[in-house]
C-alpha positions, 0 to 999 in steps of 0.5 A: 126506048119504046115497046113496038109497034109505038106512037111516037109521041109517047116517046116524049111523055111519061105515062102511069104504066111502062108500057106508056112511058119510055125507057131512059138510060144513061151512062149512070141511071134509068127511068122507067115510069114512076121508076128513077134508078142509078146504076150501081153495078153494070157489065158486059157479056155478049150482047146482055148487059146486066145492071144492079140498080138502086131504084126510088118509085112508087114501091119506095126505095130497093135494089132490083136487077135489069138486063138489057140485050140487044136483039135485030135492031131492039133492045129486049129488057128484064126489069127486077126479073120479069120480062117486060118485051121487046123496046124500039128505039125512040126517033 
C-alpha cells in the first residue's frame, strides 16, 4: 500500500521515509520503512483492524499500536498513534 496519488515505481522500493516507502502486511508482520514488525495481537471491529505489533527499527525494539481501516477503496493507517494518511493499494 501507497499514499495516493503514487509513482507506482515506489511500490517496489523502500525509501528513508513512510511517505517513500510501501506499507506490507502479511498474515503475521508489517513493514513500514525502516520498520519490521510481527503481529502480536490483532482483531476485527467493523472495518477497523487494530494490531499490537512488536517492531525493530531505527528507534530500536518496542511494541506500538496500528490501526488499519478500510475507507472507499483504501485503506486509512495509524501507526504508534499518529495518523499517517490515506494508502492505495499497490498495481
Amino acid at each position: 500500500m501507497r499514499r495516493k496519488p503514487s509513482d507506482p515505481a515506489l511500490c517496489w522500493s523502500f525509501g528513508a521515509t513512510a511517505a517513500q516507502s510501501p506499507l506490507i502486511v502479511t498474515d503475521t508482520a508489517l513493514r513500514w520503512s525502516a520498520n519490521a514488525c510481527r503481529i502480536e495481537r490483532s482483531y476485527k471491529t467493523g472495518d477497523t483492524v487494530p494490531i499490537q505489533a512488536r517492531c525493530w527499527g531505527d528507534g530500536g525494539e518496542r511494541s506500538i499500536p496500528v490501526s488499519l481501516r478500510r475507507q472507499a477503496g483504501g485503506l486509512v493507517v495509524t501507526w504508534d498513534r499518529g495518523a499517517c494518511g490515506e494508502l492505495r493499494r499497490c498495481q
